[in-house]
C-alpha atoms as one frame of an Amber mdcrd trajectory, in Angstrom:
protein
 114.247  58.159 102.693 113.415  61.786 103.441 113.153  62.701 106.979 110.150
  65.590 108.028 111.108  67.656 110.835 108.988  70.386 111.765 107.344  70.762
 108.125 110.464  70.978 106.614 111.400  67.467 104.500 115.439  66.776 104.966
 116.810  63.771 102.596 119.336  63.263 103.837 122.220  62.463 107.237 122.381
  64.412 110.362 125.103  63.697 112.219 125.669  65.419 115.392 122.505  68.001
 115.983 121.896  69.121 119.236 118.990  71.397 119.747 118.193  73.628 122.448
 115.904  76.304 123.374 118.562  78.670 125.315 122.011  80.371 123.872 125.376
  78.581 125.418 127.519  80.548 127.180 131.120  80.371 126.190 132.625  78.186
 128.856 129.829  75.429 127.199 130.659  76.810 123.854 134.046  75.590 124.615
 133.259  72.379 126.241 130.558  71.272 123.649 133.413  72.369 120.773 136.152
  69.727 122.540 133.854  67.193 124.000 135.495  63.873 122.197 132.234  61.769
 123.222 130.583  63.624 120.407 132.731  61.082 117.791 135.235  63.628 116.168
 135.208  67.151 117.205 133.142  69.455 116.169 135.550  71.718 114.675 139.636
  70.381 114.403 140.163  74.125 115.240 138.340  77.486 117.231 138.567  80.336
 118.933 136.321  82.051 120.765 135.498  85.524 119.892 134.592  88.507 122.774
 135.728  91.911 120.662 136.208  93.217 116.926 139.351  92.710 115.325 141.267
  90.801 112.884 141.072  87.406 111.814 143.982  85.970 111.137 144.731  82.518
 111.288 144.175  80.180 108.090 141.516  77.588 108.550 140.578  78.799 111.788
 136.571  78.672 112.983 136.042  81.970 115.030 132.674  81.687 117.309 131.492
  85.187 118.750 130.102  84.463 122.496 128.626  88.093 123.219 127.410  91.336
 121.445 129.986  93.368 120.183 130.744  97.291 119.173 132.889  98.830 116.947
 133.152 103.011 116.044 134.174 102.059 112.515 134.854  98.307 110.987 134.502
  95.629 113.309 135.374  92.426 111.569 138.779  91.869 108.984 139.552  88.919
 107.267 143.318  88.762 107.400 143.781  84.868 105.939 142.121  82.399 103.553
 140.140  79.601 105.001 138.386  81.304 107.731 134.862  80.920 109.159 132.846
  83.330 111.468 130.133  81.951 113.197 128.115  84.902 115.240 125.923  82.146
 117.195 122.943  85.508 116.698 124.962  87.881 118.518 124.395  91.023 116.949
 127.648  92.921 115.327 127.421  96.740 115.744 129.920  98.893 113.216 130.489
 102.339 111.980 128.534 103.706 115.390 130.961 107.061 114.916 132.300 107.044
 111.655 132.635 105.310 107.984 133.570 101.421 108.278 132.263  97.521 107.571
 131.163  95.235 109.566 132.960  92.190 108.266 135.707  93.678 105.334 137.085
  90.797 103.216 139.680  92.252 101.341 142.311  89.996  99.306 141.285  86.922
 101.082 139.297  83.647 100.012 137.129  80.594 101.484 136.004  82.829 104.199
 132.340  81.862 105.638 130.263  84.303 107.756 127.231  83.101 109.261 124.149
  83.360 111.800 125.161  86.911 112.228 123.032  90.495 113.206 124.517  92.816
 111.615 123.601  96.865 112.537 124.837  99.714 111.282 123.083 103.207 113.102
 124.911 105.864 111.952 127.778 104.914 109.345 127.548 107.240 105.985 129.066
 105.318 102.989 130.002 101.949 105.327 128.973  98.383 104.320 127.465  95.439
 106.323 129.604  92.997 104.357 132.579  94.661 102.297 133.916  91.767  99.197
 137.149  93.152  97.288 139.020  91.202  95.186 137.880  87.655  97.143 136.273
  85.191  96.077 134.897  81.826  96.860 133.446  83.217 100.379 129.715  81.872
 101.904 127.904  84.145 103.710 124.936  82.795 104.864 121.705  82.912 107.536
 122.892  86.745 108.388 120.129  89.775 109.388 121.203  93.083 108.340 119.545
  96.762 108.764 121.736  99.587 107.711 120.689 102.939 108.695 122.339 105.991
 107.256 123.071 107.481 104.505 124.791 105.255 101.562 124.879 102.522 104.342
 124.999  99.351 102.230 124.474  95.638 103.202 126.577  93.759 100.502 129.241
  95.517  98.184 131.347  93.271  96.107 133.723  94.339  93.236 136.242  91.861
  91.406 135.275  88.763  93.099 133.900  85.870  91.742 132.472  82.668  92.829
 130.990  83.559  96.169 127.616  82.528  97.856 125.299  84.784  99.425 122.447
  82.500 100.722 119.728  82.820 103.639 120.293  86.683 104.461 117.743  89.139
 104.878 118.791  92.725 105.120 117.046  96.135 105.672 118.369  99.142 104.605
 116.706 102.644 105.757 118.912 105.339 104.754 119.118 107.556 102.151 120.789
 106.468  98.909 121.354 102.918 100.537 121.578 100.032  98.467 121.293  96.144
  99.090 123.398  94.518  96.745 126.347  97.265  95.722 128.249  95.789  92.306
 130.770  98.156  91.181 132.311  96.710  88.114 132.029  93.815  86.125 135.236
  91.832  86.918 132.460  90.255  89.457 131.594  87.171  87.611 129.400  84.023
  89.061 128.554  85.052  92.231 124.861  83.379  93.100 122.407  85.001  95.063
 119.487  83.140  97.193 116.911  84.792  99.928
């Protein structure tokens, strides 16, 4: 039967929810992420993220534990199968010139999620850069671009990806939510 928790009607299993009212610090991250006691671990596979940089290993989970700052791009997808999960820290790119904050480029199955992502000064950058990748979810992400031609999602020649639960603000001139390209995008869906 469906289960009502705070308004909100689930139907459906939860296995495994822990709530709390404060943000884990990365040494709890880490133990909460191993602890065997939960049944099986939470992810098979994780590393914990303190920088911007490349993410490289296939069908890895990356977990950011802080804030983090980047002149240009911050995030790259560098292999298929990965996930980044912000935990709400806030991603800051293109602070000094052009860049992304997470670039998928040539790689697939990648999920971002519950990330802020800020752009304050980054002329013709994008919050979340798709090119020729498909099958990626990016979901439960806030956005503001500010800047000229400082988009939040740009995606040419990929397909089948998910873009669910974001809201984005965009303040600059010539900015533009949802940036399209060409169409060799094909059945990408699109929820708010």
């Amino acid at each position: 039967p469906p289960h009502t928790f705070s308004g909100l009607t689930f139907n459906g299993t939860l296995d495994e929810l822990i709530y709390l009212n404060r943000s884990l610090d990365a040494t709890e991250i880490s133990s909460l992420y191993g602890n065997s006691s939960l049944g099986a671990n939470y992810c098979a596979s994780y590393t914990l993220v303190t920088g911007c940089g490349t993410l490289n290993s296939v069908n890895e989970t990356y977990i950011l534990t802080q804030n983090v700052n980047s002149s240009a791009t911050c995030f790259t997808i560098g292999a298929n199968n990965v996930t980044l999960d912000c935990a709400g820290y806030t991603i800051n790119y293109s602070q000094s010139s052009s860049g992304n904050g997470i670039n998928i480029q040539n790689y697939n199955y990648t999920t971002v999620k519950n990330c802020q992502v800020i752009s304050t000064s980054g002329s013709g950058s994008y919050a979340f850069r798709l090119l020729d990748s498909s099958f990626n979810r990016l979901t439960n992400n806030t956005i503001t671009t500010i800047g000229t031609g400082a988009h939040i999602f740009y995606i040419q020649t990929s397909s089948y990806n998910l873009i669910s639960g974001n809201r984005g603000t965009g303040t600059g001139t010539a900015s533009i939510g949802l940036f399209i390209p060409s169409a060799n995008s094909s059945n990408n869906i699109f929820t708010w």
